[in-house]
N, C-alpha and C positions, 0 to 999 in steps of 0.2 A: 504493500500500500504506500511504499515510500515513494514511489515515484509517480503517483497519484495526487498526493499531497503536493509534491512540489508543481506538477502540473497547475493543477488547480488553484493554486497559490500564484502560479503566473498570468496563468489567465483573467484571475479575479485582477491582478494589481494592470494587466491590458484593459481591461474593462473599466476602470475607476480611472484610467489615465486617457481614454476616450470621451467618457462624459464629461470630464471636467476639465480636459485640455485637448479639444476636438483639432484645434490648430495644427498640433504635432503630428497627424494622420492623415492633414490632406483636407478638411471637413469643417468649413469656415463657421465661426458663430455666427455667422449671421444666416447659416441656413443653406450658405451654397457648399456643394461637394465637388468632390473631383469626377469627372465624367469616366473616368477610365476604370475607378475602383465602384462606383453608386450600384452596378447591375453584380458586380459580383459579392458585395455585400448585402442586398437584397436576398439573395438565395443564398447566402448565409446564414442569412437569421431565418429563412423561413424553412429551409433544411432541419436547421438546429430545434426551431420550434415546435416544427410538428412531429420529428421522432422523440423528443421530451415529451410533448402531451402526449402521442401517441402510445410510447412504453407505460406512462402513467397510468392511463387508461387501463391499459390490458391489464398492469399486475396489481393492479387495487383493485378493480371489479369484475375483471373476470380469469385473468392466470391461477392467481392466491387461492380464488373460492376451488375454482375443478380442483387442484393439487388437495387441497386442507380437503375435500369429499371423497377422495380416491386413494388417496397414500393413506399408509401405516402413518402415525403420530412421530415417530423419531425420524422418519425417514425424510417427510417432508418437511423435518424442522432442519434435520442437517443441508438438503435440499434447500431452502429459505438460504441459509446461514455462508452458502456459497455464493446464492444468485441476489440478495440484497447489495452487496456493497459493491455488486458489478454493475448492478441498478441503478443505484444513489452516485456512482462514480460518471457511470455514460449522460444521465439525466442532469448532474451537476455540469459537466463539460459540455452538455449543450444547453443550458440555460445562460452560462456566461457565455457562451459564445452571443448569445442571441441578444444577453444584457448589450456587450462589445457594440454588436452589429446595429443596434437599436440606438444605442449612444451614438453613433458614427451618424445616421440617416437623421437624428435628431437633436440635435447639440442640446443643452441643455440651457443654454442662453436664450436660442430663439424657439424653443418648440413650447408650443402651446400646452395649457394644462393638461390637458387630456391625453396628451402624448407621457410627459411628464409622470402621470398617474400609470402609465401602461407601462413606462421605465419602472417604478414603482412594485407595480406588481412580478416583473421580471423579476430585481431584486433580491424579491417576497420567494419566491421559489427558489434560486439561486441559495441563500440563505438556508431555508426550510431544509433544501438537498444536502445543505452541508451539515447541519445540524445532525442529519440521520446518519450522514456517513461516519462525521469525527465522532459523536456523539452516544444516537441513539442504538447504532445499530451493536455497536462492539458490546455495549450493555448487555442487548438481548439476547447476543450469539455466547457471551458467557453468560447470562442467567440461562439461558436452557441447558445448557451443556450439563453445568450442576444438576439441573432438573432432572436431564436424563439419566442422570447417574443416580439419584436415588428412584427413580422410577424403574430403572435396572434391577435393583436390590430387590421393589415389591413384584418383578415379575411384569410389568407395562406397559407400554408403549410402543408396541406391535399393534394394536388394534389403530383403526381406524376411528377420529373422532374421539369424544375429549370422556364417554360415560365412564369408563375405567378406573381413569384420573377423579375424576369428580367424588368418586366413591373410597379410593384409597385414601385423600385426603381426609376425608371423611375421622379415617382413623390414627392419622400420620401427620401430627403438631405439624414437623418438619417440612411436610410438601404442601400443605396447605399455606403454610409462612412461605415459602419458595413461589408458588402460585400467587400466591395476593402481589409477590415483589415484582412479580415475570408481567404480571398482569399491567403494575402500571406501569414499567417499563416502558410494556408493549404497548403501552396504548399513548403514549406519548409520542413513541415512534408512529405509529399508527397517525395521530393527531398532527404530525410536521409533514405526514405523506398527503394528508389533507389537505389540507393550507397550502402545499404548493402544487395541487393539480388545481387546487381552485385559482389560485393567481395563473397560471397557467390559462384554466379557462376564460378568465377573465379578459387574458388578452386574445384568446379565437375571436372571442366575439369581438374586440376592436379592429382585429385582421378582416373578420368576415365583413362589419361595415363600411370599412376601405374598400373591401370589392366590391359592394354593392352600390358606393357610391362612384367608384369608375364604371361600373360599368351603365349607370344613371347617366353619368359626363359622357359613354359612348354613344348612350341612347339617346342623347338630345344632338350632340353630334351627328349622328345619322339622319336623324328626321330634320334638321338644319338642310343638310346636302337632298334629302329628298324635296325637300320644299321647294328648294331652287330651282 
């Protein structure tokens, strides 16, 4: 993960040196850019966007549930415990990428609020993703590991689905105290995976109004030229 860190420790200081010093990259404050970098920075950030929302989607609402309904319990935790920080790692690397690319299209002097806001919510996920990486997730890949170690002892965590557990604890001071920790752990992480598909979402929908409003500006264009 060491060379993760440092990535992303570069990119974040690329992206903080874009929005607040748009000069050094070509990307005047006052809004004009450089015509040669404008189209390849564009599909930069809308590249980097849409496989961060994209991956977001799939493993909050529907990769995580089929896995957690189909695996054995240790299986798809060890499973989890690989593919989270590969998660939080690619989804972090292209939120800054798209902070960067978003900073560049929109200096931070001359863009309107509402652009401003949509830097904002990049940010917001940028942030949230790092939180889960440095943060939540190593937490949780060591609270289970424990877990499963005493879940070994009563015999466990082969089954599919949590009834087993639920009822060990039942009798087992120790794994019910290891459960309530995993629990909020987990749901903190849980809660920062939140927060940044939603600022995530938040900017589709200002992407989606930019199309919709060119392609408005196409449509009154066209019936201009038909008029004539």
């Amino acid at each position: 993960m060491a060379w993760i860190t440092r990535f992303l420790t570069a990119v974040a200081f690329l992206a903080v040196g874009i929005i607040f010093s748009p000069e050094t990259f070509g990307s005047k404050s006052d809004g004009t850019k450089s015509p040669n970098l404008s189209s390849f920075i564009k599909l930069a950030h809308l590249l980097s966007f849409s496989t961060a929302w994209g991956a977001a989607l799939w493993v909050t609402f529907i990769g995580g549930i089929i896995m957690f309904k189909n695996l054995p319990r240790h299986q798809f935790g060890n499973l989890q415990s690989k593919m989270f920080p590969a998660y939080f790692s690619m989804v972090g690397v292209c939120c800054a990428i798209s902070v960067a690319a978003f900073g560049y299209l929109h200096p931070w002097k001359s863009a309107t609020m509402p652009e401003k806001y949509q830097l904002g919510f990049l940010v917001s996920a940028f942030a949230f993703n790092l939180s889960n990486l440095f943060v939540f997730t190593p937490m949780t890949i060591e609270m289970m590991k424990q877990r499963h170690k005493v879940e070994r002892e009563a015999n466990i965590g082969d089954e599919i689905g949590w009834s087993k557990n639920q009822e060990a604890a039942k009798t087992n001071p120790k794994l019910a105290a290891m459960n309530k920790k995993f629990g909020m752990i987990h749901g903190l992480s849980s809660l920062a995976n939140i927060m940044s598909f939603g600022s995530l979402a938040m900017h589709s929908w200002f992407l989606a109004d930019c199309v919709l409003c060119g392609q408005n500006k196409l449509g009154v264009v066209l019936f201009i030229l038909i008029m004539q």
